[in-house]
C-alpha positions in Angstrom: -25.7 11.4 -8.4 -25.8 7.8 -8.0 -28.0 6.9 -9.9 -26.2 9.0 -12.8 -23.2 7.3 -12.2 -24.7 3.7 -12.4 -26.1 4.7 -15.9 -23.1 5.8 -17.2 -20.8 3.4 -15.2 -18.7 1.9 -18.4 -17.9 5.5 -19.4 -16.9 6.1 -15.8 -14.7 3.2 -15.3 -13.0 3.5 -18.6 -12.6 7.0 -17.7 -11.2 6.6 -14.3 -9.4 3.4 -15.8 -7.2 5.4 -18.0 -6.6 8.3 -15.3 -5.2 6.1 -12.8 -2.7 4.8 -15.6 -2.3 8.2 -16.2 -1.1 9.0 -12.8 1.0 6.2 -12.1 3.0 6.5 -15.0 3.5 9.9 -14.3 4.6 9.3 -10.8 6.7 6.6 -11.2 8.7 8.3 -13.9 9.0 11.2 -11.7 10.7 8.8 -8.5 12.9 7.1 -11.3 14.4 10.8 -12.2 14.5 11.8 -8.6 15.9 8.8 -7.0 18.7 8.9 -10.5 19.1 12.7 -9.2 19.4 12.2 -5.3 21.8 9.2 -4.5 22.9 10.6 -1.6 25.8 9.3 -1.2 24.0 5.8 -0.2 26.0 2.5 -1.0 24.1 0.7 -3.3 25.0 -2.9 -1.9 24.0 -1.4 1.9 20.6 0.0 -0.2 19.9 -3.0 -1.9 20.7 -5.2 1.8 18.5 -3.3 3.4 15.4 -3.1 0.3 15.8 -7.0 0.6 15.1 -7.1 4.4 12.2 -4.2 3.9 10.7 -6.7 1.3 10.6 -9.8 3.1 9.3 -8.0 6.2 6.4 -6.8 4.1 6.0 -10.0 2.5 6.1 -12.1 5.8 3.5 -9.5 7.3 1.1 -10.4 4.1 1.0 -13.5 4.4 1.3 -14.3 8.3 -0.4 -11.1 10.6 -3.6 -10.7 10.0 -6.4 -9.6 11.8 -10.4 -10.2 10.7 -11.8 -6.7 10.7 -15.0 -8.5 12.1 -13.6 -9.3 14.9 -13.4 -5.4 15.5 -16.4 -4.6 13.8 -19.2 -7.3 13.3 -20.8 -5.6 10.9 -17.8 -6.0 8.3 -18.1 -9.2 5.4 -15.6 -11.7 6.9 -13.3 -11.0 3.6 -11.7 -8.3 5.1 -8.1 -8.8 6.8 -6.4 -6.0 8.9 -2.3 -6.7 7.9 0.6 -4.3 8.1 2.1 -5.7 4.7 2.7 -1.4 4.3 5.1 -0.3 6.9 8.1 -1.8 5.5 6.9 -0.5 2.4 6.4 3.4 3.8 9.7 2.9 5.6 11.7 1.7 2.4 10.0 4.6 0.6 11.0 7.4 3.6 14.8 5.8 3.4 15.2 5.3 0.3 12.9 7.3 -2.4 9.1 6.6 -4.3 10.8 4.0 -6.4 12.1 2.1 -3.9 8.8 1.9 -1.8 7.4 0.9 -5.0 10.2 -1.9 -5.7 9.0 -3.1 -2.5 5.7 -3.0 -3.9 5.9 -4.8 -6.4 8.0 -7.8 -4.6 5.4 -8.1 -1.9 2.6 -9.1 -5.4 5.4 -10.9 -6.7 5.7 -13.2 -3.6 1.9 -13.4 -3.3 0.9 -14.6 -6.6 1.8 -18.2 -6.1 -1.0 -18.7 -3.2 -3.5 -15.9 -4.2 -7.2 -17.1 -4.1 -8.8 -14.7 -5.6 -7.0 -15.4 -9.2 -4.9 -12.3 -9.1 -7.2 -9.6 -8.2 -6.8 -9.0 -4.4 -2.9 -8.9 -5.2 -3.8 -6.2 -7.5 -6.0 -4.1 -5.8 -3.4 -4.0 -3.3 -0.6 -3.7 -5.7 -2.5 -0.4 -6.7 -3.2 0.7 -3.6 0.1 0.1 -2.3 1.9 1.5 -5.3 -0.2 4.8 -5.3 0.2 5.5 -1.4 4.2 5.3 -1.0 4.3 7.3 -4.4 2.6 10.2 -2.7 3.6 10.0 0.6 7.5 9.3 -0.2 7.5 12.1 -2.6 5.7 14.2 0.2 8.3 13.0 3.2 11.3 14.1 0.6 10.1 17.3 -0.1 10.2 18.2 3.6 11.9 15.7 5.6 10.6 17.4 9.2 8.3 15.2 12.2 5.6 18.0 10.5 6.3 16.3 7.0 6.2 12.8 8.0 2.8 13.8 9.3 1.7 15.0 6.7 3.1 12.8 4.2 1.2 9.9 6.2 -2.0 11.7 6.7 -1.8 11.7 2.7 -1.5 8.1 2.3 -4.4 7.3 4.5 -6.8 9.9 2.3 -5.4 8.3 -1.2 -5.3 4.7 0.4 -9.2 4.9 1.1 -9.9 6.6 -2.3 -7.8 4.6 -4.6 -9.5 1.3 -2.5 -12.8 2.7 -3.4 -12.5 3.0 -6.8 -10.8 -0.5 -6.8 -13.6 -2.0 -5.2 -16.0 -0.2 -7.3 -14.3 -0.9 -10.7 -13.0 -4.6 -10.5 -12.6 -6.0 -7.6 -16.6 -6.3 -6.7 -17.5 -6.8 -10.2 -15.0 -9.6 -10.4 -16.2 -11.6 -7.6 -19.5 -11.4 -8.6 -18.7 -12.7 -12.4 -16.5 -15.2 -10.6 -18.8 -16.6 -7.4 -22.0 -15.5 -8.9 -24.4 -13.1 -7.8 -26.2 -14.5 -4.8 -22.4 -16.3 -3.4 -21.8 -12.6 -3.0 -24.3 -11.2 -1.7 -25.1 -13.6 0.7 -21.5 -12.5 2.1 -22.7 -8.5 1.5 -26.2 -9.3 3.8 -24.5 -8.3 7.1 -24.1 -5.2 5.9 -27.2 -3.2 7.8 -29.7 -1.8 5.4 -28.1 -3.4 2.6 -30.7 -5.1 -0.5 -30.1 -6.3 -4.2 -30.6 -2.8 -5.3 -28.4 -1.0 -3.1 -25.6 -3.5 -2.7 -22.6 -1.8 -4.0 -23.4 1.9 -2.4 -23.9 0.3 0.8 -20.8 -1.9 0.3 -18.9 0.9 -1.0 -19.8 3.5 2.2 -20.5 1.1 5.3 -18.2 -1.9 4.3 -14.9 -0.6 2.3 -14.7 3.3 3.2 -14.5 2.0 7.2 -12.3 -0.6 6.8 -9.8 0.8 4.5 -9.9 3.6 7.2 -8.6 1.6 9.7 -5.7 -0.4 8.0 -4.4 2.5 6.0 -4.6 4.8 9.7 -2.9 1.8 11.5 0.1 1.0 9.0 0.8 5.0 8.8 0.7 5.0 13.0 2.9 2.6 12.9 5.2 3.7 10.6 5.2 7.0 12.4 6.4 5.8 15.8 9.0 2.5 14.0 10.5 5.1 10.8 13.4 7.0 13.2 14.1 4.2 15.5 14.6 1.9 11.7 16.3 4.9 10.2 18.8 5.4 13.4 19.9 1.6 13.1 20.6 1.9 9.7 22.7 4.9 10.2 24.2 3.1 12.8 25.1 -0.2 10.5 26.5 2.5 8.3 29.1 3.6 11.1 30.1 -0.4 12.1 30.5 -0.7 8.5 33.0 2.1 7.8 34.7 0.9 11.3 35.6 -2.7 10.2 36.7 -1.0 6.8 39.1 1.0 8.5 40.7 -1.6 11.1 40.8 -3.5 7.6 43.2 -0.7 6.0 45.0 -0.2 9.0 45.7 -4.0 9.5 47.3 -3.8 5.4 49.2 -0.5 6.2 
């Protein structure tokens, strides 16, 4: 199967290329007519206060929490960094709607840009992968808005985290690194992946190195939004009620 794929792999990236597009035009339409249909009564300067905290939280935990996944697992190329850049994004997502988690989404690139070093691509890839997970998980958690749900809903972001990430790594993000550092700048990073040789680089890569990894974060920033999202969503609630308080002692005072 493999070796199928790896002689027909331009068909199969342009093919998967265009599907992914596909999908996330498809899904982002979709949260702009369901967050346009379900305002919910929210205020839209509390909504937008809040989106703004959500997005500097994720964009703060981007650039300043990270963990080497080698530290964890040694086996692991030292390129990969554990962050939890996607719990303010789930939680603006679960609040809010799909379109908002993916406002949040796209501010968290926006924010990164300026110092990326990897010309763009990393910020992508995760763009992608960020973008695709709160699309299916807030659309998920909306649909049945239960502790069950939220499982659920989370459970799904970890699966289409992992297989979004491998197809990222196997379309571009690999490739580009290569093109960019050169073959043997590569895989001299690559050779600490056990059995892994010239020939078999980006299968090993692809099942030992990104499947694992991608594993972990995506299971860790839906564990965490599990046990933060009521505790977030109860204080909001809360600023709601202090809110409508001072308005009132405001009325009475003119009265």
């Amino acid at each position: 199967m493999w070796d199928f794929i790896k002689e027909n792999g331009q068909a199969f990236k342009t093919g998967i290329a265009i599907m992914f597009a596909i999908v996330a035009f498809v899904l982002l339409y979709l949260a702009y007519k369901y967050e346009k249909r379900t305002k919910n009564g929210v205020s839209p300067v509390k909504k937008m206060a809040a989106t703004s905290i959500l997005a500097t939280l994720s964009i703060i935990l981007y650039y300043f929490i990270k963990i080497p996944i080698n530290l964890i697992l040694p086996f692991m190329p030292g390129f990969f960094d554990i962050h939890f850049s996607s719990v303010p994004i789930y939680i603006g997502g679960f609040m809010f709607g799909p379109l908002t988690g993916a406002l949040i989404t796209v501010l968290r690139m926006l924010a990164k840009l300026p110092g990326t070093s990897t010309a763009g691509v990393g910020e992508l890839a995760d763009f992608i992968i960020g973008l695709m997970t709160v699309l299916v998980s807030s659309f998920i958690y909306h649909r049945h808005k239960t502790k069950k749900g939220s499982i659920v809903s989370l459970a799904s972001s970890v699966g289409v985290w992992v297989i979004v990430a491998l197809i990222a790594n196997w379309l571009f993000i690999l490739p580009f690194y290569i093109t960019l550092f050169s073959f043997e700048t590569v895989y001299a990073m690559l050779a600490i992946i056990p059995g892994i040789t010239r020939d078999n680089y980006m299968l090993y890569y692809l099942l030992i190195a990104v499947i694992p990894f991608n594993l972990i974060i995506s299971s860790l920033n839906s564990l965490i939004t599990f046990l933060v999202y009521k505790r977030v969503s109860i204080a909001y609630d809360n600023f709601g009620f202090f809110e409508n308080q001072v308005k009132k002692e405001i009325d009475n005072n003119k009265e």
